[in-house]
C-alpha positions as CSV (number, residue, x, y, z in Angstrom):
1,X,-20.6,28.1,-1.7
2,X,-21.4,25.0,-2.9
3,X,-20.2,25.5,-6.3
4,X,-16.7,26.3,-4.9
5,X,-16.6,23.6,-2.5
6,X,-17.3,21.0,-4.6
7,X,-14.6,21.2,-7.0
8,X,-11.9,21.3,-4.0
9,X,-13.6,18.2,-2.8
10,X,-13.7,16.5,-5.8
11,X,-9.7,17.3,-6.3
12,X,-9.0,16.0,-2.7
13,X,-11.0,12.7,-3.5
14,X,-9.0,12.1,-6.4
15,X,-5.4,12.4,-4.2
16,X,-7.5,10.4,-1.9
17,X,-8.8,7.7,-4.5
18,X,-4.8,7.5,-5.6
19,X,-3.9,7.2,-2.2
20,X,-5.1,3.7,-1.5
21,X,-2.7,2.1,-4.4
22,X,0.1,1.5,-2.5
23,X,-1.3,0.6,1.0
24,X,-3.9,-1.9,-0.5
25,X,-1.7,-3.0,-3.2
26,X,0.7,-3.7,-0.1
27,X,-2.0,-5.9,1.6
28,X,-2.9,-8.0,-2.0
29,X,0.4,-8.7,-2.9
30,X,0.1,-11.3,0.8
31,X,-2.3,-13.0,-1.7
32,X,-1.6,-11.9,-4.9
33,X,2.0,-12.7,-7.2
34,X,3.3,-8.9,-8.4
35,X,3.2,-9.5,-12.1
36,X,-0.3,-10.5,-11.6
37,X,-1.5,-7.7,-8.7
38,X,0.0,-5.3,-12.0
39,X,-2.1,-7.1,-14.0
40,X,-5.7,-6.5,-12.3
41,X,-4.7,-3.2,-11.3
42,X,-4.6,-2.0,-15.1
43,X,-7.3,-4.5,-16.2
44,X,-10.0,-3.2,-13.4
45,X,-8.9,-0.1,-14.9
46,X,-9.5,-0.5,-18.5
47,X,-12.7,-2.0,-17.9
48,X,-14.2,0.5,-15.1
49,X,-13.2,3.7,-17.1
50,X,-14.3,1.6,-20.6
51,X,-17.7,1.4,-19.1
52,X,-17.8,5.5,-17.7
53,X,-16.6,6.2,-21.8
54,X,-20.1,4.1,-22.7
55,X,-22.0,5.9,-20.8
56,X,-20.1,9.2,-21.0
57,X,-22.0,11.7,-22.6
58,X,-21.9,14.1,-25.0
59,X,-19.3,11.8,-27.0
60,X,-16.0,13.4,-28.5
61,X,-16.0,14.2,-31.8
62,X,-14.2,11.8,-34.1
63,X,-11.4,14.5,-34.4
64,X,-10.1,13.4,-30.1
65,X,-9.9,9.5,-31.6
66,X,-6.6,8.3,-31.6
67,X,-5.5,7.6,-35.3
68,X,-2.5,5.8,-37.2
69,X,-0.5,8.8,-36.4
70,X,-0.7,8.7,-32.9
71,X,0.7,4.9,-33.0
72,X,4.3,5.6,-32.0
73,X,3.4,7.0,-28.8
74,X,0.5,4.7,-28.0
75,X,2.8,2.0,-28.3
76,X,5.5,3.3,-25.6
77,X,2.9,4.4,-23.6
78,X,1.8,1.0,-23.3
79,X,4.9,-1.1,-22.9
80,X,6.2,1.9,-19.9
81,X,2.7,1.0,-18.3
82,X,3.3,-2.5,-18.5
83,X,6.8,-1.9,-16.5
84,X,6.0,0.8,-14.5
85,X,3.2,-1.3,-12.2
86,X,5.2,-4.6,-12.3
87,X,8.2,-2.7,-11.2
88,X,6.3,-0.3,-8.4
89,X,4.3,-3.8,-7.0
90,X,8.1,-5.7,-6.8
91,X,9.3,-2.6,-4.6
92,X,6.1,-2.5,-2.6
93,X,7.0,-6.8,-2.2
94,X,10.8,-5.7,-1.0
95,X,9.9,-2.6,0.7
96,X,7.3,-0.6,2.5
97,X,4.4,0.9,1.3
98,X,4.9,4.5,2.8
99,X,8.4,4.8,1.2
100,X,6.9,3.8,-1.6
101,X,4.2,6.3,-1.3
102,X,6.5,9.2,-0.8
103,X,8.9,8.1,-3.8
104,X,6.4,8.3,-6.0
105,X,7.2,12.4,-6.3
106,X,10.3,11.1,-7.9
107,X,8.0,10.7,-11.0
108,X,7.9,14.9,-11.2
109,X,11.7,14.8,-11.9
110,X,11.8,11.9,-14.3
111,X,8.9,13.6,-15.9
112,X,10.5,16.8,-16.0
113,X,14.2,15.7,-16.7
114,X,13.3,13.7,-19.5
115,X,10.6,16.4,-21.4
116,X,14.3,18.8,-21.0
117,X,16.6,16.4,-22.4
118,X,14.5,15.0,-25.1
119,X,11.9,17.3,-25.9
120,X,14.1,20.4,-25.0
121,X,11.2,21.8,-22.5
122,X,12.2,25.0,-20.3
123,X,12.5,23.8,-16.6
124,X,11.9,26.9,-13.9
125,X,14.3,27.7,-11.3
126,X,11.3,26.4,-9.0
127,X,11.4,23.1,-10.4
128,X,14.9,23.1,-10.5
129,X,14.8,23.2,-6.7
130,X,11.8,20.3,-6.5
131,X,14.5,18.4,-8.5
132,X,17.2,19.2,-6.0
133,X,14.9,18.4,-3.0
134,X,13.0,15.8,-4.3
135,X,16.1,13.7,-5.3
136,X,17.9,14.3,-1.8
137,X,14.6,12.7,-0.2
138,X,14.4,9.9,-2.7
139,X,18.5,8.9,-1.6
140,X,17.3,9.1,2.1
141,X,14.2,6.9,1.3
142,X,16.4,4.9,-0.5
143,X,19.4,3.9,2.4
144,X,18.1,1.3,4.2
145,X,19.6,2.6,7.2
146,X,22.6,0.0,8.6
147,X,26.1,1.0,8.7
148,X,27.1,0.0,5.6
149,X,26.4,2.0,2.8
150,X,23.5,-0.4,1.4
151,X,20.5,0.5,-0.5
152,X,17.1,-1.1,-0.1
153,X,16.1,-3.2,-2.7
154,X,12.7,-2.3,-2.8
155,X,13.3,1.6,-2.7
156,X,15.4,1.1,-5.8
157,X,12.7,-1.1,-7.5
158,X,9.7,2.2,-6.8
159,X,12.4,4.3,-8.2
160,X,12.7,2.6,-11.3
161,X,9.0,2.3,-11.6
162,X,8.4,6.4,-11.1
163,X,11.4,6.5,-14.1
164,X,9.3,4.5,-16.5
165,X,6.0,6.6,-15.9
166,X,7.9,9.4,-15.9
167,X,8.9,8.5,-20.0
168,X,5.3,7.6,-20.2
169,X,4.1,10.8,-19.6
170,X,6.1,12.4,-22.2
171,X,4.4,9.5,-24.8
172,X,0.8,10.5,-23.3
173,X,1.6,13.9,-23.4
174,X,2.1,13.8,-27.1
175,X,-1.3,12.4,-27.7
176,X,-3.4,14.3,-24.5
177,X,-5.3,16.4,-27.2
178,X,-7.3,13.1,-27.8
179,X,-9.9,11.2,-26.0
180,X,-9.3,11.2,-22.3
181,X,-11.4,7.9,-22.0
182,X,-10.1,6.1,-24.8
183,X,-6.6,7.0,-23.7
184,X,-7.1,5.4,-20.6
185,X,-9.5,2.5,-21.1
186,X,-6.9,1.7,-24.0
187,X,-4.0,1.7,-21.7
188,X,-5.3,-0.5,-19.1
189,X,-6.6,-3.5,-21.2
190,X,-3.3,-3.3,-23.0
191,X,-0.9,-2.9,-20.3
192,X,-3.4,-5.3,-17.9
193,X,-2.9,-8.1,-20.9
194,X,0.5,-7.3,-21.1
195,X,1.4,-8.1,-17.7
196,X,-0.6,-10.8,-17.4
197,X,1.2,-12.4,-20.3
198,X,4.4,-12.0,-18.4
199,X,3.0,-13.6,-15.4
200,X,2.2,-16.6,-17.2
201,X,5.5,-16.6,-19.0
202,X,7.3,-16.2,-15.4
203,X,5.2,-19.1,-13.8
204,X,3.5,-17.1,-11.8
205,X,0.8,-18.5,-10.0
206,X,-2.5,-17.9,-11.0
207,X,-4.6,-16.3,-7.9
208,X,-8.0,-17.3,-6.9
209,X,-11.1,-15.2,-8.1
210,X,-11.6,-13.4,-4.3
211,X,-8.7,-11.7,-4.7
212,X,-8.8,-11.0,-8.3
213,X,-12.0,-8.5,-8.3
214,X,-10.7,-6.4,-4.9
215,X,-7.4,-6.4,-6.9
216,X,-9.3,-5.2,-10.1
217,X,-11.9,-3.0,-8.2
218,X,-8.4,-1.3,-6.6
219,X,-7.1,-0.5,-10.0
220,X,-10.4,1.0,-11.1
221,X,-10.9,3.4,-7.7
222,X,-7.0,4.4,-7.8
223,X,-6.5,4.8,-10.9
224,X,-9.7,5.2,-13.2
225,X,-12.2,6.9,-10.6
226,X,-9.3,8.7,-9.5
227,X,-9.1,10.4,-13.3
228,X,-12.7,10.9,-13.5
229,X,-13.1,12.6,-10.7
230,X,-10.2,15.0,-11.2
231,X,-11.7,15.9,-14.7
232,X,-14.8,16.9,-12.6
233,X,-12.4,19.2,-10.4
234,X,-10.6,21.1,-13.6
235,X,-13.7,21.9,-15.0
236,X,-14.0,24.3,-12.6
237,X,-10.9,25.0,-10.8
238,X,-8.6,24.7,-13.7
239,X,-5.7,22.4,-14.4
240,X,-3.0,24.1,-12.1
241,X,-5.1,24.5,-8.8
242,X,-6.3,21.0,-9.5
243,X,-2.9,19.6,-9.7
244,X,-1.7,21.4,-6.6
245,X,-4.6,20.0,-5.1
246,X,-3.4,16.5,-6.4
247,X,0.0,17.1,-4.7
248,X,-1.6,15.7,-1.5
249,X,-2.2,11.8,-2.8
250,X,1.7,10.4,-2.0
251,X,1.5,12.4,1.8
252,X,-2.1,10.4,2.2
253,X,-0.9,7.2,0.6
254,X,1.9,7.2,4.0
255,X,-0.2,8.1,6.3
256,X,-3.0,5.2,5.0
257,X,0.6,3.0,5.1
258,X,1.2,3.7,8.8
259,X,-2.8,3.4,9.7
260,X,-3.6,0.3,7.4
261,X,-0.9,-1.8,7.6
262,X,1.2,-0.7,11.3
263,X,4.4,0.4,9.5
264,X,6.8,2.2,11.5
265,X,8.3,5.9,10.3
266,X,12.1,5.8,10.9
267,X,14.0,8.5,11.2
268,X,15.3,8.5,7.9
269,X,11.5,8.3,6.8
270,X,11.0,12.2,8.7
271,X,13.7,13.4,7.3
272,X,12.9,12.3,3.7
273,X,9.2,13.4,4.3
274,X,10.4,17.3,5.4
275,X,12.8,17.4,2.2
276,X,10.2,15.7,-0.3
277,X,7.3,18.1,1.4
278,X,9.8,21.4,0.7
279,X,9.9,20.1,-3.1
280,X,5.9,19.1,-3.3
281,X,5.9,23.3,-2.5
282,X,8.6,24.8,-5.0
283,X,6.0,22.1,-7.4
284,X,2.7,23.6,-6.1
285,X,4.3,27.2,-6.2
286,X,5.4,26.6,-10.5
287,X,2.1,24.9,-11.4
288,X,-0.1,28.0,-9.6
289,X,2.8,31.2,-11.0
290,X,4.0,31.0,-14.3
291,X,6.7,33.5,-15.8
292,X,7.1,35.4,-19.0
293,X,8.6,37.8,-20.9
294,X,6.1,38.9,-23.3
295,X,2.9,40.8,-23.3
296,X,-0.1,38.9,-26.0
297,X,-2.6,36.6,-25.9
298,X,-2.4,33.1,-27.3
299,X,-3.7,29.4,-27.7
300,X,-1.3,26.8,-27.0
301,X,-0.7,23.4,-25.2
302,X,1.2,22.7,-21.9
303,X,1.4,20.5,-19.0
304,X,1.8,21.4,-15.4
305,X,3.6,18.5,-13.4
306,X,2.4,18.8,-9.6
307,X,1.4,15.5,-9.1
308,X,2.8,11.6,-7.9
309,X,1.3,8.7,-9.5
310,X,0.3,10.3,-12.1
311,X,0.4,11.3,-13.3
312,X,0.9,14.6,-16.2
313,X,-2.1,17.4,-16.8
314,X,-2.6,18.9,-20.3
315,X,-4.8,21.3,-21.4
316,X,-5.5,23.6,-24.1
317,X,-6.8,27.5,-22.9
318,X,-6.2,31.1,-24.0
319,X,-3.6,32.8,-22.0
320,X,-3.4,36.5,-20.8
321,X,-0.2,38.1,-19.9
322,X,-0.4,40.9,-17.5
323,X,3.7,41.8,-17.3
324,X,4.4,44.1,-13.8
325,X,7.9,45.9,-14.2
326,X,10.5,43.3,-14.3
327,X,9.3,40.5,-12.5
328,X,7.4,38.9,-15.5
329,X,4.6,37.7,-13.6
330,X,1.0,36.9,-14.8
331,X,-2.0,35.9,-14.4
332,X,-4.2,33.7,-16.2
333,X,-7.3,33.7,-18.1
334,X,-8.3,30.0,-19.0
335,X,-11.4,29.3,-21.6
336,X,-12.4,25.7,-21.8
337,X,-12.0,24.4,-25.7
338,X,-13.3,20.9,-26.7
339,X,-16.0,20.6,-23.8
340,X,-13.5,19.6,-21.1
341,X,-10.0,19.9,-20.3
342,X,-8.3,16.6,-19.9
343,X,-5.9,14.6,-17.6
344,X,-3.9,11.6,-18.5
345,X,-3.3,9.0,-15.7
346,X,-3.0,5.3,-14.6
């Protein structure tokens, strides 16, 4: 029983971890400039999940190292992290936390409109209809909910954040066969100096040191523990109940908003929360039942989307098809490869 348990737990602290971004972030930024808050978040980040990757044991083989080749990609995956954070913390500064929280899903349809456009990916009719759903509760978030057709400011700015993560899944997707750890430890320390270059360059003010290890011990629980214990949850449930799992963090992250910081659901806000909750399902629903039309086993690399923050989930696994009559349904068989499957976030 245990051995089941565990795993679900483990998923569920992960959405939980992820969960306390924007609520706490909220409360820093009282202390804290944006640029900077961005800043810590990432570099608590880098440095937590750089000393798990010390310690992590038994090391990758030199073969998961990122090399000269993967230098396009590392690079944009960088510079979108360095954006993304600056612009989610200005929106969470303009706007509140739980819209915040529940526009972060928008990051499944920049995600998934972007790997179609670019990278020519097949997009279900399920996530088609996430899209649709998703989108709708994003415009509703968005209206700020006068007379006038006026959008928030701060809505807009979360938006724009979930688009850039959303292209920066696509560049980590195209390196996710290679060291989970040094992904991630590589990303915050670059994106964490990045921003805190910009900070200086704006003027920012330079915060005092209380606030600068909660902001950095944030960044690592949110975003770094967050990762390592989701990897612990795919090792034994798999990628796609993991994710679904997952699915949960922007739904916690408004409820913390309302508990932690007395922010009061409007209308709009319930109306938003039943259309983004129909699309979280049509997500869950694609990640857990994928269909073909073809009967063979075969190795290959995919991602299933399912999650806010983000957050994309690629792993490598032999595949059985089991077709029944027309309805191309299957089910799967996954074998772990490499030791571990793995899960680029943060």
């Amino acid at each position: 029983m245990n051995k089941r348990i565990l795993p679900i737990l483990y998923a569920l602290l992960a959405a939980v971890f992820y969960a306390l971004n924007a609520p706490f972030s909220k409360l820093l930024l009282q202390e804290v400039p944006a640029t900077f808050l961005a800043s810590f978040l990432y570099l608590g980040t880098g440095v937590g999940v750089g000393i798990l990757y010390l310690f992590h044991l038994p090391k990758e083989p030199k073969s998961q190292r990122l090399t000269r080749g993967d230098l396009p990609y590392t690079v944009g995956m960088i510079a979108l992290d360095i954006a993304a954070p600056i612009f989610l913390m200005l929106g969470l500064q303009h706007g509140t936390a739980s819209n915040a929280a529940l526009l972060g899903n928008f990051e499944i349809v920049a995600t998934t409109l972007i790997a179609l456009l670019v990278f020519k990916e097949h997009v279900s009719k399920r996530l088609w209809a996430a899209i649709a759903l998703i989108t709708a509760a994003s415009a509703v978030l968005s209206f700020d909910g006068s007379e006038a057709l006026h959008f928030s400011g701060g809505s807009l700015l979360a938006l724009l954040a979930t688009v850039c993560w959303g292209l920066e899944n696509n560049c980590t997707r195209r390196i996710s066969d290679k060291s989970t750890y040094q992904i991630v430890t590589l990303k915050g320390l670059c994106s964490g100096a990045g921003s805190f270059l910009i900070a200086l360059a704006a003027g920012e003010k330079l915060p005092v040191l209380r606030f600068v290890l909660p902001a950095m011990a944030l960044g690592f629980v949110a975003y770094g523990l967050s990762i390592f214990v989701y990897i612990r949850a795919q090792g034994s449930l798999g990628a796609a109940k993991t994710s679904a799992y997952y699915a949960a963090a922007p739904f916690i992250a408004a409820a913390l908003s309302f508990l932690v910081l007395g922010e009061k659901p409007s209308a709009l806000f319930f109306a938003a929360l039943l259309l983004m909750t129909a699309g979280t399902v049509f997500v869950v629903r694609d990640t857990l039942f994928h269909r073909h039309a073809h009967e063979h086993t075969h190795t290959f690399t995919h991602t299933h989307d399912g999650s806010t923050h983000t957050h994309i989930v690629a792993h490598t696994h032999t595949h059985d098809h089991y077709t029944i009559k027309d309805h191309h349904t299957h089910s799967h068989t996954m074998q772990e490869l490499d030791g571990e499957h793995r899960r680029q976030h943060a």
